[in-house]
C-alpha positions, -999 to +999 in steps of 0.1 A: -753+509-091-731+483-076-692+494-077-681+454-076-690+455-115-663+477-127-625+474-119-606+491-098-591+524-109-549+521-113-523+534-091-509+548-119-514+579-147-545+566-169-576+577-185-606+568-173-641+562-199-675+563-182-704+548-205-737+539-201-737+499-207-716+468-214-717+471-252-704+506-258-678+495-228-669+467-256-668+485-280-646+511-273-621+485-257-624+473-295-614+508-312-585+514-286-568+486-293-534+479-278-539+516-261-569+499-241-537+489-213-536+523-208-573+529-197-602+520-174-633+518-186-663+523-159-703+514-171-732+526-155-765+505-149-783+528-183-783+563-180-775+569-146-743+581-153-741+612-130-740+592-099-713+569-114-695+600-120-698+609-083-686+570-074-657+578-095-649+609-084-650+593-050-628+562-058-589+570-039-574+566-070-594+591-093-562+616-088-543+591-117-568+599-141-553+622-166-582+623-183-621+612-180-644+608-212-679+601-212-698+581-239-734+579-240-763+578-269-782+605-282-809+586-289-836+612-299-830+641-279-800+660-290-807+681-258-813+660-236-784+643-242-760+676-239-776+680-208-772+644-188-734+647-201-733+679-187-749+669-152-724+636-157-690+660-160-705+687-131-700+656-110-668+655-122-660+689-117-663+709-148-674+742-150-688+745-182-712+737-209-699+702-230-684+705-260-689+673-280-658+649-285-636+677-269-614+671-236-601+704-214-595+711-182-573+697-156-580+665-153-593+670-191-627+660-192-655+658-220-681+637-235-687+620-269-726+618-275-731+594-301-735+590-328-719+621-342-728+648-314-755+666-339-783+638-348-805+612-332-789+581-328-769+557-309-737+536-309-760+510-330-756+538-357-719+538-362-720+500-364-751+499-392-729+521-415-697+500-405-709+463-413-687+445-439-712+426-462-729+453-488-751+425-500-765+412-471-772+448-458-789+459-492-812+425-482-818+440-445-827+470-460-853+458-481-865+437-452-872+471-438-890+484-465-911+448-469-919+452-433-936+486-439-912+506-418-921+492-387-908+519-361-917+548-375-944+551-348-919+542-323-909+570-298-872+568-308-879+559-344-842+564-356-825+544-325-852+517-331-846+515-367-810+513-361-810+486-334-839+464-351-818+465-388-785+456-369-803+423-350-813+413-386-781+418-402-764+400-375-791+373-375-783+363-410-749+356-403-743+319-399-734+323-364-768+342-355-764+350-320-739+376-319-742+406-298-732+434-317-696+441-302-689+399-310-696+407-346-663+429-351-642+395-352-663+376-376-656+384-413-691+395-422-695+414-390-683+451-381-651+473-395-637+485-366-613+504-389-642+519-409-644+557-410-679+554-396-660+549-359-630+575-369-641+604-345-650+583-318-619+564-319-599+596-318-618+607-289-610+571-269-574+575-276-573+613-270-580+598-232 
C-alpha cells in the first residue's frame, strides 16, 4: 500500500482509525461529526490491514495517538475476522486477544468488526437497516424476493445480500448514482443518527 493516500498523522494528541477502504473511512468521518477534527483516519488497500498497522506504527508521529481503533467487516467469517484484527493490533503492540468495540491499553487500542461483532455482515448492513424511506425499502425487498433470492449460492450470501439490496435502494432514488456514504445527505438516503450506527458511533468517538 502506497502511504501518499492517507494524511499525515498530527503533531498533536489524537486518535487514530485504521479501516479497510474509502467507504467505511466515510463513513465514520460521517458518525464523528464535529469530533472528526480530533482524529485521523488511515485506509488500507482491502484487507491488508496488518501491514498498514506496521506503516503506522512506523510513522514519527504515532507517539500522539492516544488511541488507535480498527474497523473492518466481518463478512462471513466471524473468526476470521477476530483473527485479522488481532494480527492488525499485534502490529500495533497489543498483547492480547480483541475484544470487540473495546479500547485498553496504553496507547488504547481495539477493533470494531462490523456489523455488530457476533454475525456475518458488513458496514453495508448497518446502512440497510438505517435507510430513511420504509416504502421504497419494503419495494427492494420484494425485488429480492421476485428475483428468487439471487445470492443465496454466493459464498458470502449475507454480505452479498446486503450490498446488492443497498445498490437497489440507492438506485431508485432520483439521483441514482450515489455511493453509499453520499446517500447520508440526501433525504431518502441513510440516518446517520439511527440506532442501527449507535455502537459503532460510540466506539469512533471513544477514540
Amino acid at each position: 500500500m502506497s502511504r501518499h493516500q492517507n494524511p499525515p498523522m498530527p503533531s498533536v494528541a489524537f486518535g487514530l482509525l485504521l479501516v479497510e477502504g474509502g467507504d467505511e473511512l466515510s463513513v465514520c468521518r460521517i458518525l464523528a461529526g464535529p469530533a472528526w477534527s480530533g482524529l485521523c483516519g488511515w485506509k488500507a488497500d482491502g484487507r491488508d490491514l496488518p501491514n498498514l498497522a506496521r506503516l503506522a506504527r512506523n510513522d514519527p508521529n504515532f507517539g500522539f495517538a492516544r488511541s488507535v481503533g480498527v474497523v473492518l467487516d466481518i463478512e462471513n467469517s466471524v473468526a476470521d475476522a477476530e483473527s485479522l484484527a488481532n494480527d492488525t493490533l499485534a502490529a500495533l503492540g497489543a498483547g492480547g486477544p480483541v475484544e470487540h468495540g473495546i479500547l485498553s491499553g496504553s496507547p488504547r487500542l481495539g477493533a470494531f468488526l462490523t456489523p455488530d461483532g457476533a454475525n456475518p455482515g458488513a458496514i453495508e448492513t448497518l446502512c440497510r437497516q438505517a435507510v430513511r424511506d420504509a416504502s421504497l425499502a419494503a419495494c427492494v425487498g420484494q425485488l429480492i424476493t421476485c428475483a428468487g433470492a439471487p445470492h443465496a449460492a454466493h459464498g458470502n450470501p449475507q454480505v452479498a445480500e446486503d450490498k446488492g439490496w443497498l445498490r437497489a435502494y440507492l438506485g431508485m432514488l432520483p439521483e441514482p448514482d450515489l455511493r453509499f456514504h453520499q446517500a447520508f445527505g440526501h433525504p431518502q438516503g441513510i440516518d446517520a443518527r439511527h440506532a442501527a450506527f449507535g455502537s459503532l458511533r460510540a466506539f469512533v468517538l471513544a477514540l
